[in-house]
Structure formats: structure tokens, C-alpha cells
Backbone bond lengths (Angstrom), bond angles and torsions (degrees), N, CA, C in turn:
res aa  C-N    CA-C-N  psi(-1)  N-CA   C-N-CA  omega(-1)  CA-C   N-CA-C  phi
1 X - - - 1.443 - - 1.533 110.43 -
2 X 1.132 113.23 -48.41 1.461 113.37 166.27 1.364 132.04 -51.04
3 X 1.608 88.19 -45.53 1.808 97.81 -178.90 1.094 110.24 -77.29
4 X 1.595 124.63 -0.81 1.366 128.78 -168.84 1.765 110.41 -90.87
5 X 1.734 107.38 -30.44 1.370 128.03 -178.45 1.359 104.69 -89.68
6 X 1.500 122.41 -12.12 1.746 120.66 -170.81 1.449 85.60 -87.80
7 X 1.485 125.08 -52.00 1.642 123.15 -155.11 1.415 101.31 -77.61
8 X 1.459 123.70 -18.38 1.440 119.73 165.04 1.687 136.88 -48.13
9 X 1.509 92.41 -41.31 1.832 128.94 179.42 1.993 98.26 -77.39
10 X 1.585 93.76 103.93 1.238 96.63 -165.53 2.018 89.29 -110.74
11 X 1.313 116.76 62.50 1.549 125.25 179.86 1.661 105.75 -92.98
12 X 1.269 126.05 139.64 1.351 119.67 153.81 1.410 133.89 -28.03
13 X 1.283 138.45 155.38 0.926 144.87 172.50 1.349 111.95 -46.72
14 X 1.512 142.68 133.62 1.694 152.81 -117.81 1.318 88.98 -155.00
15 X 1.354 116.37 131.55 1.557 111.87 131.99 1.632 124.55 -42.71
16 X 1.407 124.38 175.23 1.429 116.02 -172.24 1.617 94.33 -74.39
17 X 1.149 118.84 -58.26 1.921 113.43 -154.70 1.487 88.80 -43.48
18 X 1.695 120.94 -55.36 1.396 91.63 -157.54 1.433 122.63 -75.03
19 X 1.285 98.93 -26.56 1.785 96.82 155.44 1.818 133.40 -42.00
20 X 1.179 95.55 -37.86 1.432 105.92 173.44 1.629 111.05 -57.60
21 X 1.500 100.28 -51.61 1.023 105.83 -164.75 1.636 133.52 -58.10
22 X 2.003 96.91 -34.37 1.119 105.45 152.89 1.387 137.13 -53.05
23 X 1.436 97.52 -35.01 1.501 109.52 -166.92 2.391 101.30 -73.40
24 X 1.461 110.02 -28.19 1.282 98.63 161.32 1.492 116.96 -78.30
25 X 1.234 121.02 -39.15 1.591 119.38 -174.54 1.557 102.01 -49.36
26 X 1.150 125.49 -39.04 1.556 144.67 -171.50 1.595 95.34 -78.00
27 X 1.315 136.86 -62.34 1.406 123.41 -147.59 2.298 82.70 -87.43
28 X 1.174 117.43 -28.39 1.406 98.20 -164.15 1.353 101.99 -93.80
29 X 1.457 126.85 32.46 1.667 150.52 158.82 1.444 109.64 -80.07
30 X 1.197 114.75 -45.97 1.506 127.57 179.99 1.299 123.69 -50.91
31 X 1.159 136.82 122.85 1.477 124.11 -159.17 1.558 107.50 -81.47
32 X 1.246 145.44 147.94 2.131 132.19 167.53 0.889 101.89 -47.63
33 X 1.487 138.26 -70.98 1.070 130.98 179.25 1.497 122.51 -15.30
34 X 1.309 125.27 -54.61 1.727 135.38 176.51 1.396 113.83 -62.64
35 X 1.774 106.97 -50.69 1.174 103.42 -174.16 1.956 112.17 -70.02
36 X 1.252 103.86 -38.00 1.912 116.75 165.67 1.729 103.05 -33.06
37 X 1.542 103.99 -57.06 1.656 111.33 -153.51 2.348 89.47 -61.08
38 X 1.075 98.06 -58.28 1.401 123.85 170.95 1.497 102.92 -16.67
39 X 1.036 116.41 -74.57 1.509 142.50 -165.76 1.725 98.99 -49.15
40 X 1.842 114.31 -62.50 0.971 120.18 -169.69 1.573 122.83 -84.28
41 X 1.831 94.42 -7.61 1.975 75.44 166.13 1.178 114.47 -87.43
42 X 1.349 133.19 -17.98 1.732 139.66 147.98 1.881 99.83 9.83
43 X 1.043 107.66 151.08 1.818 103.51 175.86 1.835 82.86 -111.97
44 X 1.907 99.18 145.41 1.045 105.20 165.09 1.637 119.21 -132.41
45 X 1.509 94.17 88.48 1.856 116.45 -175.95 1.313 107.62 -102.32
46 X 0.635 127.24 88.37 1.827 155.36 154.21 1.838 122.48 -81.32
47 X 0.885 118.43 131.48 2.135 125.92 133.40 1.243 102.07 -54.07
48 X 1.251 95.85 133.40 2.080 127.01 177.06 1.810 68.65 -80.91
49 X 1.269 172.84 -5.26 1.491 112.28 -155.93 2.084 70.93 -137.22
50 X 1.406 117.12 1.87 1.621 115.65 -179.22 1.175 113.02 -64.75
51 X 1.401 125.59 138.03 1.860 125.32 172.04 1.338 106.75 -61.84
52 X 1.112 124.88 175.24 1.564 134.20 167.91 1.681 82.82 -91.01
53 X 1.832 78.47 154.18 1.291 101.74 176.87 1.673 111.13 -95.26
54 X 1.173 121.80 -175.87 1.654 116.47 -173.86 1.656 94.86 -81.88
55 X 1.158 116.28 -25.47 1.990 116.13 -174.33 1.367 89.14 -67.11
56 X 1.434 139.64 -33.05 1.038 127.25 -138.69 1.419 98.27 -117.88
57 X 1.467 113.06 -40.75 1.976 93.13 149.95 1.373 115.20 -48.88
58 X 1.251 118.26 -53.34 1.285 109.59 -163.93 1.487 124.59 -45.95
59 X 0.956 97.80 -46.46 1.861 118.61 179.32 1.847 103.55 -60.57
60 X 1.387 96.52 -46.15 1.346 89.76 -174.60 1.718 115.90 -68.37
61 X 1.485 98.74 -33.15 1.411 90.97 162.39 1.954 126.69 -68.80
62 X 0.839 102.57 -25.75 1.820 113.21 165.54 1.193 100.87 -52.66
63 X 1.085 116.46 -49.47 1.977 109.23 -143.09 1.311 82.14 -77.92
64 X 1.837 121.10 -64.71 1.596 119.06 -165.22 1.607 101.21 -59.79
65 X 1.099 132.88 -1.48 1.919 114.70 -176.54 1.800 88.63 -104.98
66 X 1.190 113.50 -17.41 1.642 101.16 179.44 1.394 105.37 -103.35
67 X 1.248 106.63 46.03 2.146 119.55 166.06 1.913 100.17 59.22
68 X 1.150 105.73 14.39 2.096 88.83 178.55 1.935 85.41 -79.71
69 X 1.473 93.59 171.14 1.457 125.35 -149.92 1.203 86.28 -113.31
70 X 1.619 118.42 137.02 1.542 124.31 176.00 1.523 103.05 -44.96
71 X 1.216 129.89 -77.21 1.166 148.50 -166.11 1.705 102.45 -32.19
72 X 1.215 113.65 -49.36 1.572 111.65 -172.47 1.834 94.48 -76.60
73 X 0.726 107.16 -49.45 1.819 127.27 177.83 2.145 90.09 -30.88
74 X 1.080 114.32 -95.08 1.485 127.54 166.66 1.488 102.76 -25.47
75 X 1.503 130.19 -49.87 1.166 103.66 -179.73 1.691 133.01 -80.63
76 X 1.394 77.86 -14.68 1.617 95.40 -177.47 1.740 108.32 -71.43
77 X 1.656 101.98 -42.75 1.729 100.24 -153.06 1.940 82.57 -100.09
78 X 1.425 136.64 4.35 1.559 110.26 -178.54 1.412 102.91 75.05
79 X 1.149 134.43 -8.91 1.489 122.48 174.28 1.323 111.74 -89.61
80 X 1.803 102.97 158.99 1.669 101.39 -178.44 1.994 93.39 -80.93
81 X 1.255 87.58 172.91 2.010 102.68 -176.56 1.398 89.47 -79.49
82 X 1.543 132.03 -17.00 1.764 93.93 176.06 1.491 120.15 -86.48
83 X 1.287 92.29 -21.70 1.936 96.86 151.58 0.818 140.01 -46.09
84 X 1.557 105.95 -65.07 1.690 115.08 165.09 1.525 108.86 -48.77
85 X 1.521 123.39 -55.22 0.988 120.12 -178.05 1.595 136.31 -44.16
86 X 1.355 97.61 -44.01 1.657 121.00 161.75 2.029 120.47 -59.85
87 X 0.960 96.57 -41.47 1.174 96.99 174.90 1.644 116.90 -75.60
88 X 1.293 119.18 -35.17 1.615 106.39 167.43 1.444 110.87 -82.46
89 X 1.281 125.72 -15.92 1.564 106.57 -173.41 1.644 94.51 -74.79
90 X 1.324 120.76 -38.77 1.279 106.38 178.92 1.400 126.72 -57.17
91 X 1.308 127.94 -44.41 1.555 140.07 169.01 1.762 86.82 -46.16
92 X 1.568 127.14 -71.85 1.506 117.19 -170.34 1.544 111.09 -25.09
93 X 1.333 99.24 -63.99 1.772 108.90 -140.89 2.019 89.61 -101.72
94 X 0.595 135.89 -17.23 1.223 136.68 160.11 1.936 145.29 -82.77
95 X 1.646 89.42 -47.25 1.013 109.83 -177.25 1.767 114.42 91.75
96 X 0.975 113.90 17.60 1.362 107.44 -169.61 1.886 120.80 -174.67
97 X 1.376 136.30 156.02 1.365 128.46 -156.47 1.320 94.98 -142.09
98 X 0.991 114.88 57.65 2.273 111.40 175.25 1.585 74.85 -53.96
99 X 1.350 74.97 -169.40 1.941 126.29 176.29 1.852 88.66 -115.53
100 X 1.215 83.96 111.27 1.874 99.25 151.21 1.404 109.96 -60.04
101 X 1.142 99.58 162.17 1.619 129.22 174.02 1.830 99.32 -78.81
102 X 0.776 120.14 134.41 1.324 119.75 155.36 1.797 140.57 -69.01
103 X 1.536 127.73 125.95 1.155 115.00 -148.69 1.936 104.06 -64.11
104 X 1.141 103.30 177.86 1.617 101.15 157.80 1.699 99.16 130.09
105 X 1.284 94.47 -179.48 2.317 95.92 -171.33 1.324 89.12 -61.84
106 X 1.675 103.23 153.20 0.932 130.91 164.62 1.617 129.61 -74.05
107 X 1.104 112.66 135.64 1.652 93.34 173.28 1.270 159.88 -68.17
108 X 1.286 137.66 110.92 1.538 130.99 -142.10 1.779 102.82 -84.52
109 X 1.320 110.52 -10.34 1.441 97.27 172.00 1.195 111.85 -126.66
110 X 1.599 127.75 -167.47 1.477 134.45 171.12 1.160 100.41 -87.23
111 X 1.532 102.47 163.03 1.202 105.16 157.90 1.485 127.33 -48.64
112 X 1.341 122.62 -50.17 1.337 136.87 -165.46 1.787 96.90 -68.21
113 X 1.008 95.92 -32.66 1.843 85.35 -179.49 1.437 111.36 -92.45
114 X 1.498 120.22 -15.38 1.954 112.51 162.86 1.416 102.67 -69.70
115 X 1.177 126.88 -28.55 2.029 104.26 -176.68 1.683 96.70 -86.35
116 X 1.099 130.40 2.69 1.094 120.14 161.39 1.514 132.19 -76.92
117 X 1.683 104.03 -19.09 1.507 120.97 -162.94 1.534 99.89 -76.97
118 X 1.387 120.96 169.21 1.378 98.28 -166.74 1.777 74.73 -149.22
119 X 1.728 101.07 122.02 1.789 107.99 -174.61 1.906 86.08 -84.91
């Protein structure tokens, strides 16, 4: 839909800003509704026991800052709501959604000395 309104704009060749600029005048043409429908034909094939990925915080933070409802949120992304849930309180009170470290022993060497180990 976008690329359909960019190839429409038959202007000379642009510096980038004003190129950009088209390219928002064009994407904020699009109704939510389209971009929503968009979102959910996405396939969502996942592991129950896989982390979210950072695309996939990210999004989840989109959807909850653009007013969607946990509940649709979970159905949309395959995650349980304490996921979803976890991931925006952190963006709240933090500002931000790394990827944790994963639990388990710690490591007794450096890195530089495991490519040294020889299995």
C-alpha cells in the first residue's frame, strides 16, 4: 500500500530528507486498521519454552503504546500475558527490554581460555 502511493509520486529525483518525507506522508496515509490486519497475518510458530526475541519486544511494546489490550496482544504474538506483561512493566519502570542472561552455573573461565579447551 505504501509502495503503491510512493510509485504514484512521479517528482524528480530528491535529496534523502525529502524523500523521507514522502515516504512518512505515504506510510501515515495508511489507515491502523490495515497496518493491525498486517501485523496479524504474520505466522506465529514459536517453542512454548523460546525467549522473545528483541523484534518481538519491540512490537509488543508498539501494540501496548498504540492502546491494543493485553489480551488481544497474547493472541496476536502466541505469548502467555505474564510475558507480555513482564515485558512492558520493564519498558515502564526501566525504560528498556534487553534479553536477560540466562539462569544456571556460572563460568569458571574466560572466554579466551574456553576456545582454548580442547573436548
Amino acid at each position: 500500500m505504501v509502495a503503491q502511493r510512493l510509485i504514484q509520486i512521479t517528482l524528480p529525483a530528491a535529496p534523502p530528507d525529502q524523500l523521507w518525507q514522502r515516504v512518512e506522508a505515504a506510510w501515515s496515509a495508511v489507515p491502523p486498521k490495515h497496518i493491525l490486519s498486517l501485523f496479524e497475518s504474520m505466522p506465529r510458530i514459536r517453542a512454548y519454552y523460546e525467549q522473545m526475541l528483541e523484534f518481538e519486544r519491540g512490537r509488543n511494546i508498539g501494540l501496548k503504546e498504540a492502546g491494543c489490550a493485553n489480551r488481544r496482544i497474547v493472541h496476536y504474538m502466541g505469548r502467555s500475558d505474564a510475558a507480555i506483561r513482564r515485558c512492558w512493566q520493564e519498558w515502564a519502570k526501566k525504560g528498556r527490554f534487553q534479553h536477560h542472561d540466562g539462569s544456571g552455573r556460572p563460568r569458571t573461565t574466560a572466554d579466551r581460555e574456553g576456545r582454548l579447551v580442547v573436548r
